[in-house]
C-alpha positions as CSV (number, residue, x, y, z in Angstrom):
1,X,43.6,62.8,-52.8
2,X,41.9,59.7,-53.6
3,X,42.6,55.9,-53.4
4,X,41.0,53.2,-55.3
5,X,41.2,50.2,-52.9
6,X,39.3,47.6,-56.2
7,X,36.3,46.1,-55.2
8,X,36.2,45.1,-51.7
9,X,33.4,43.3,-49.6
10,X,34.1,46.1,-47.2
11,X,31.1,47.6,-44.7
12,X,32.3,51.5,-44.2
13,X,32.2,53.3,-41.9
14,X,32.2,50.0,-39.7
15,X,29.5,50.2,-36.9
16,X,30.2,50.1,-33.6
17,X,28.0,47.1,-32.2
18,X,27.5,46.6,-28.6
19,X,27.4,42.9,-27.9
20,X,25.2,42.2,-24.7
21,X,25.6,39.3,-22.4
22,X,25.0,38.1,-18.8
23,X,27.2,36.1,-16.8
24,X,27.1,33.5,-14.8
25,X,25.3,35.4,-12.0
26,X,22.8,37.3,-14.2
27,X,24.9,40.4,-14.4
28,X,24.7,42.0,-17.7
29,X,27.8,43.0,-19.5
30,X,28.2,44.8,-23.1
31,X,31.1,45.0,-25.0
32,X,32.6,46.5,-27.9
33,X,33.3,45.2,-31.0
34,X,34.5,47.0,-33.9
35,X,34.8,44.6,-36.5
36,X,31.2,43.8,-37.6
37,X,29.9,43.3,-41.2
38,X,26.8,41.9,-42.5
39,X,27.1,38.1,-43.7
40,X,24.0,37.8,-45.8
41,X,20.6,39.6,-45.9
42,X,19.0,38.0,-42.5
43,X,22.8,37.5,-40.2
44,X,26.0,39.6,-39.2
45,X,29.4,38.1,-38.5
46,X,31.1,39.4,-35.2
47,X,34.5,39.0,-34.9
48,X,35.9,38.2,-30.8
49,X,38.4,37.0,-29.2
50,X,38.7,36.1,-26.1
51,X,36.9,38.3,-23.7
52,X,34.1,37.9,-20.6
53,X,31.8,38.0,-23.3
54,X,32.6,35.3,-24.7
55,X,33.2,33.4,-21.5
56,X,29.5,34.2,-21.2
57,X,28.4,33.4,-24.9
58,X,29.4,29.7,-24.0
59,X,27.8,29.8,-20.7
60,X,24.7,30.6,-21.8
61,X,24.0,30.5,-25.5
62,X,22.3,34.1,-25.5
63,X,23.9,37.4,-26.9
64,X,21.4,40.9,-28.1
65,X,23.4,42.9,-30.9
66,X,22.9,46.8,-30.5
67,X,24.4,49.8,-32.8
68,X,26.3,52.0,-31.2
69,X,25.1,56.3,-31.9
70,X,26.1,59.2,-31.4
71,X,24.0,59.8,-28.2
72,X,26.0,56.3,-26.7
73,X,29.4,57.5,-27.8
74,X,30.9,57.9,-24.7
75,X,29.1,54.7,-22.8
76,X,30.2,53.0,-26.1
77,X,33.7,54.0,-26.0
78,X,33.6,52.8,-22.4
79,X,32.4,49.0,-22.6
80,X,34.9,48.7,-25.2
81,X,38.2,50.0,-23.4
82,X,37.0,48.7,-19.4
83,X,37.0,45.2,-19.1
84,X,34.3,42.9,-17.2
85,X,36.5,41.0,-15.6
86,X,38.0,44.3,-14.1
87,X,34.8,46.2,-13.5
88,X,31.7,43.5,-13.6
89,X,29.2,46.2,-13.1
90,X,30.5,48.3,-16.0
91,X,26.6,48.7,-17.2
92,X,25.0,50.3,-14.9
93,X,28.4,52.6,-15.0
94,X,26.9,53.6,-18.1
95,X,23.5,54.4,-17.0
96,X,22.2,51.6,-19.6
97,X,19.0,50.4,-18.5
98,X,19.0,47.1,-19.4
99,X,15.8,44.7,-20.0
100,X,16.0,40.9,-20.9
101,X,15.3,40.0,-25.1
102,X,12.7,37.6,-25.6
């Protein structure tokens, strides 16, 4: 069966982007986030609400923007369903190694 949907400014399949962020004690934290599409040529738009990550986004200004593959599918899965607020050192969890962005 097939649907028609018209045109639509739609990105699919959505990517899975792994937002990175440290808090306030320079412990990293990823999230989730699901509902990313590309805003223009050189920026993305990132949909959050109200999470550590974005407790941390106001604290410090800085974020890193990773896609999620198949070979991170279960860490992936993980940062998006366990919360930092719950589990601050849900990163290394993962086995993520982690290095600062310029």
């Amino acid at each position: 069966m097939h649907k028609n949907f018209g045109p639509k400014s739609w990105l699919q399949p959505m990517p899975v982007a792994i937002i990175g962020t440290y808090n306030a004690e320079g412990t990293p934290n990823a999230m989730n986030a699901a509902w990313v599409g590309q805003w223009d040529a050189t920026q993305i738009c990132v949909s959050l609400s109200r999470h550590a990550t974005t407790e941390n986004l106001e604290l410090t200004n800085e974020f890193t923007v990773a896609l999620a593959d198949k070979r991170n599918l279960v860490a992936a899965d993980y940062v998006g369903i366990v919360s930092a607020a719950k589990a601050p050192a849900k990163v290394a969890t993962c086995g993520w190694t982690v290095e600062k962005a310029e």
